[in-house]
VMD Tcl script that draws the C-alpha trace (Angstrom):
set ca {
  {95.68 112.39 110.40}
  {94.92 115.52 112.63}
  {92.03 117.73 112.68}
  {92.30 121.57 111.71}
  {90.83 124.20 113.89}
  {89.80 127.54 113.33}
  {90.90 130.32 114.86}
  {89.70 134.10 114.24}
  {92.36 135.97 113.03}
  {92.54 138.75 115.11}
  {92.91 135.95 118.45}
  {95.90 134.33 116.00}
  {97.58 137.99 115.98}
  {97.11 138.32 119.59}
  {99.61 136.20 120.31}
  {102.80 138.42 119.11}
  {105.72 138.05 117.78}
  {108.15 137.82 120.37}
  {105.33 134.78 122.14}
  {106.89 131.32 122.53}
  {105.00 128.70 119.97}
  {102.46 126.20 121.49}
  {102.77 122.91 120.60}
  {99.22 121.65 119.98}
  {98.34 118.47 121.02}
  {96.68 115.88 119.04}
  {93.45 115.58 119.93}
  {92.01 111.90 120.91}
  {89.13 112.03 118.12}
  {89.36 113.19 114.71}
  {86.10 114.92 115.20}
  {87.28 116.69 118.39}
  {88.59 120.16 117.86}
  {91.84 121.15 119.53}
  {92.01 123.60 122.10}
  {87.90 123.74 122.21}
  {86.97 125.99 118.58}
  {85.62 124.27 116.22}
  {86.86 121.85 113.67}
  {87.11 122.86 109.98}
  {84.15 120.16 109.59}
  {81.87 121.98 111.81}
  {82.63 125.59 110.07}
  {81.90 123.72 106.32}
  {78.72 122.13 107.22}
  {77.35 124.88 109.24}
  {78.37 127.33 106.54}
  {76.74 124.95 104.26}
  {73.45 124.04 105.90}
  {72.99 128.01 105.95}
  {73.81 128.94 102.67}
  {71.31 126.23 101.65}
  {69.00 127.92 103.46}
  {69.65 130.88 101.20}
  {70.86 132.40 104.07}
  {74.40 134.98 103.33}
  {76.83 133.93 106.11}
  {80.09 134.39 107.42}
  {83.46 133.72 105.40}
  {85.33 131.03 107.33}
  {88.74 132.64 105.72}
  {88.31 136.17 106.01}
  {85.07 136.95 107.99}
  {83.26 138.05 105.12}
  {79.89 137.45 103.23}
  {79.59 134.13 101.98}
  {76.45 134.39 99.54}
  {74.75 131.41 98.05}
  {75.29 130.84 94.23}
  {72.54 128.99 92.60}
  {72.05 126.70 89.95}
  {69.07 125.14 88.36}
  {65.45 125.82 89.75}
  {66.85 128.20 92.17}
  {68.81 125.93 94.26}
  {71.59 126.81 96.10}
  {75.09 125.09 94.93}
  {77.36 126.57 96.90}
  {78.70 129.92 97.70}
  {81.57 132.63 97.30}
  {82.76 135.13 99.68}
  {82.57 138.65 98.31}
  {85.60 140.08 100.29}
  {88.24 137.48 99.31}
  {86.37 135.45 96.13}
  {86.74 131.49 98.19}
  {83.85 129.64 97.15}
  {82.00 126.57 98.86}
  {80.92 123.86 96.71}
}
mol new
graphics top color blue
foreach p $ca { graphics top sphere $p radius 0.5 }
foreach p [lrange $ca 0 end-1] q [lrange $ca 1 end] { graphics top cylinder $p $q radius 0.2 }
display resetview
């Protein structure tokens, strides 16, 4: 099992075509994120602690507004992205 790190798109384009691949390394914890971002765990909950906190926040795809959806009594239940549609839930 590996752990999945993200990277902002526009530092993945960066790189260029012609630029020799990178072998990543496999990190020695499954919570450890390679090369130092953040692991895909630590963008979920933090997008989710936020949007519980009726807060709009960042799309973790596509860098754009992730808005709380609600459900009963006016809790949050997750949330959708209004640039790209991914929802959280």
């Amino acid at each position: 099992m590996t752990t999945l790190t993200v990277t902002p798109a526009a530092r993945a384009r960066s790189a260029g075509a012609g630029a020799p691949r990178r072998i990543a390394r496999r990190p020695g914890s499954l919570f450890d994120g390679a090369g130092g971002g953040p692991t895909l765990d630590q963008v979920v909950s933090g997008a989710w602690e936020e949007l519980t906190a009726h807060a709009v926040v960042e799309c973790p795809l596509c860098d754009g507004e992730l808005e709380p959806e609600y459900g009963q009594h006016a809790l949050p239940i997750g949330g959708r992205c209004r640039r790209c549609g991914t929802t959280l839930s």
